[in-house]
N, C-alpha and C positions, 0 to 999 in steps of 0.2 A: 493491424499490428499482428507479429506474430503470436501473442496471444490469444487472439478473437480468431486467427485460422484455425487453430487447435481444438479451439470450443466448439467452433461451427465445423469440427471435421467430428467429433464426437457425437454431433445433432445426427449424423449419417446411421450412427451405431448404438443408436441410445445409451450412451455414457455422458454420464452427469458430471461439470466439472468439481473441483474439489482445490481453490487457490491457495496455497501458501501466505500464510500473514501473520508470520509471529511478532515479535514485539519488539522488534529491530528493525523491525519497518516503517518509513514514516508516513505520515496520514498523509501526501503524494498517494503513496505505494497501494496503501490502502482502498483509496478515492479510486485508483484506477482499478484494483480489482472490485469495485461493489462495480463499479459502470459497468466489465465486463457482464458481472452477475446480473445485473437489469437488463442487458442487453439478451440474454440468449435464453432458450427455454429451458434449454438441460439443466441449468445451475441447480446444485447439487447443495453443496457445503460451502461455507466463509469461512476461514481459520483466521484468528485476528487476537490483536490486544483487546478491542472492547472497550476503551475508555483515553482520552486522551485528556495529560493534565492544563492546569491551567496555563501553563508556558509552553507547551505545545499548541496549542489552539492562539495563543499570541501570537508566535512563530510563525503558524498554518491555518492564519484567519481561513474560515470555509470548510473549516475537517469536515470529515462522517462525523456525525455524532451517535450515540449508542444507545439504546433504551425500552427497557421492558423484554431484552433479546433480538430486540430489530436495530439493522443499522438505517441509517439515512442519510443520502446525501442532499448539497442542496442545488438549486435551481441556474446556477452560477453557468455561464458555455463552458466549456471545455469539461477539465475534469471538476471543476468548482474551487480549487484550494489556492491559496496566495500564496505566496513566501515574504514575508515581512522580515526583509535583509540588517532594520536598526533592529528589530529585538533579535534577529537571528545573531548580530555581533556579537550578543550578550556571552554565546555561549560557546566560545573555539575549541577549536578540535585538538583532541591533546593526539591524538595520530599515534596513541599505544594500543597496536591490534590487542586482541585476543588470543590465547594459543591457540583456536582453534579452527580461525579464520584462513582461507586461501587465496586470502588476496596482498601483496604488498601495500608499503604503508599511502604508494600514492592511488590505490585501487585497483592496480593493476591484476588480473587474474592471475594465480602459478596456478600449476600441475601440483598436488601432491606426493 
Protein backbone atom coordinates (compact mmCIF):
# COMPACT_ATOMS: atom_id res chain seq x y z
CA UNK A 1 0.00 0.00 0.00
CA UNK A 2 0.89 3.39 -0.35
CA UNK A 3 1.36 3.51 3.09
CA UNK A 4 3.80 0.87 3.97
CA UNK A 5 6.02 2.54 0.74
CA UNK A 6 6.36 5.60 2.84
CA UNK A 7 7.20 3.89 6.10
CA UNK A 8 9.61 1.55 4.41
CA UNK A 9 11.05 4.72 2.56
CA UNK A 10 11.61 6.46 6.09
CA UNK A 11 13.55 2.84 7.34
CA UNK A 12 16.27 4.50 4.49
CA UNK A 13 16.47 7.73 6.76
CA UNK A 14 15.86 6.70 10.11
CA UNK A 15 12.49 8.44 10.58
CA UNK A 16 10.05 7.02 12.70
CA UNK A 17 6.55 6.91 11.42
CA UNK A 18 3.99 8.76 13.38
CA UNK A 19 -0.04 7.63 11.96
CA UNK A 20 -2.85 9.82 12.24
CA UNK A 21 -5.90 8.27 14.29
CA UNK A 22 -8.13 10.61 15.72
CA UNK A 23 -11.57 9.68 16.66
CA UNK A 24 -13.22 9.83 13.40
CA UNK A 25 -11.68 7.10 12.34
CA UNK A 26 -13.11 3.75 12.43
CA UNK A 27 -11.51 0.60 13.97
CA UNK A 28 -11.02 -0.46 10.04
CA UNK A 29 -8.78 2.61 10.01
CA UNK A 30 -7.29 2.00 13.09
CA UNK A 31 -6.58 -2.08 12.49
CA UNK A 32 -4.78 -0.94 9.45
CA UNK A 33 -2.67 1.52 10.93
CA UNK A 34 -1.48 -0.82 14.08
CA UNK A 35 -0.53 -3.63 11.11
CA UNK A 36 1.52 -0.95 9.50
CA UNK A 37 3.05 -0.25 12.98
CA UNK A 38 3.80 -4.15 13.68
CA UNK A 39 4.96 -4.31 10.50
CA UNK A 40 7.90 -1.92 10.24
CA UNK A 41 10.87 -1.22 12.68
CA UNK A 42 10.73 2.72 12.67
CA UNK A 43 7.22 2.83 14.20
CA UNK A 44 7.43 5.79 16.16
CA UNK A 45 3.99 6.97 17.44
CA UNK A 46 0.04 5.67 17.36
CA UNK A 47 -2.28 8.70 17.46
CA UNK A 48 -5.69 7.06 18.25
CA UNK A 49 -9.06 7.11 20.03
CA UNK A 50 -8.06 4.32 22.51
CA UNK A 51 -11.20 2.86 23.38
CA UNK A 52 -13.98 1.60 21.17
CA UNK A 53 -17.65 1.44 22.65
CA UNK A 54 -19.78 -1.15 22.93
CA UNK A 55 -21.67 -0.51 19.60
CA UNK A 56 -18.64 -0.08 17.83
CA UNK A 57 -17.22 -3.36 18.56
CA UNK A 58 -20.88 -4.85 17.64
CA UNK A 59 -20.57 -2.93 14.43
CA UNK A 60 -16.52 -3.96 14.01
CA UNK A 61 -16.58 -7.47 15.54
CA UNK A 62 -12.43 -7.97 15.80
CA UNK A 63 -11.47 -4.12 16.58
CA UNK A 64 -7.87 -3.36 18.37
CA UNK A 65 -8.59 -3.43 21.62
CA UNK A 66 -6.85 -0.93 24.13
CA UNK A 67 -5.14 -1.68 27.47
CA UNK A 68 -2.82 -0.55 30.05
CA UNK A 69 -1.36 1.88 26.87
CA UNK A 70 -0.91 -0.98 24.52
CA UNK A 71 -3.10 -1.61 21.55
CA UNK A 72 -3.69 -5.02 20.16
CA UNK A 73 -4.85 -6.54 17.42
CA UNK A 74 -6.14 -9.94 16.76
CA UNK A 75 -5.06 -12.99 15.03
CA UNK A 76 -7.84 -12.79 12.42
CA UNK A 77 -5.98 -12.80 8.26
CA UNK A 78 -6.22 -9.69 6.91
CA UNK A 79 -6.63 -6.63 8.80
CA UNK A 80 -8.79 -8.90 11.57
CA UNK A 81 -12.10 -6.64 11.80
CA UNK A 82 -15.70 -7.56 10.30
CA UNK A 83 -18.36 -5.17 9.45
CA UNK A 84 -21.55 -6.68 10.90
CA UNK A 85 -23.91 -4.93 8.15
CA UNK A 86 -27.50 -5.97 10.67
CA UNK A 87 -26.08 -3.91 13.55
CA UNK A 88 -24.38 -1.41 11.17
CA UNK A 89 -28.23 -0.72 9.90
CA UNK A 90 -28.99 0.25 13.32
CA UNK A 91 -27.23 3.38 12.79
CA UNK A 92 -27.74 5.69 9.12
CA UNK A 93 -25.98 8.20 8.17
CA UNK A 94 -27.63 11.50 8.65
CA UNK A 95 -24.98 12.92 5.60
CA UNK A 96 -24.84 16.54 7.59
CA UNK A 97 -21.05 17.26 7.11
CA UNK A 98 -19.40 19.28 9.45
CA UNK A 99 -18.25 22.80 8.61
CA UNK A 100 -15.11 21.77 8.48
CA UNK A 101 -14.78 18.85 6.43
CA UNK A 102 -13.64 19.01 2.59
CA UNK A 103 -15.40 16.57 1.27
CA UNK A 104 -19.14 16.69 -0.27
CA UNK A 105 -21.92 14.94 1.20
CA UNK A 106 -21.27 11.90 -1.07
CA UNK A 107 -17.35 11.76 -0.04
CA UNK A 108 -16.41 13.20 -2.69
CA UNK A 109 -12.95 15.25 -2.24
CA UNK A 110 -13.10 19.51 -2.97
CA UNK A 111 -10.37 21.77 -2.93
CA UNK A 112 -10.78 24.37 -0.52
Amino acid sequence: TPAMKVARLGEWFNVRTAWHGPGDVSPVGHAANLHIDLAVWNFGVQEGAYHFGEKEQEVFPGCPTFKDGYAYVNEVPGLGVDINEKEAAKYPINNKAPGWTVRKFDGTIIRP
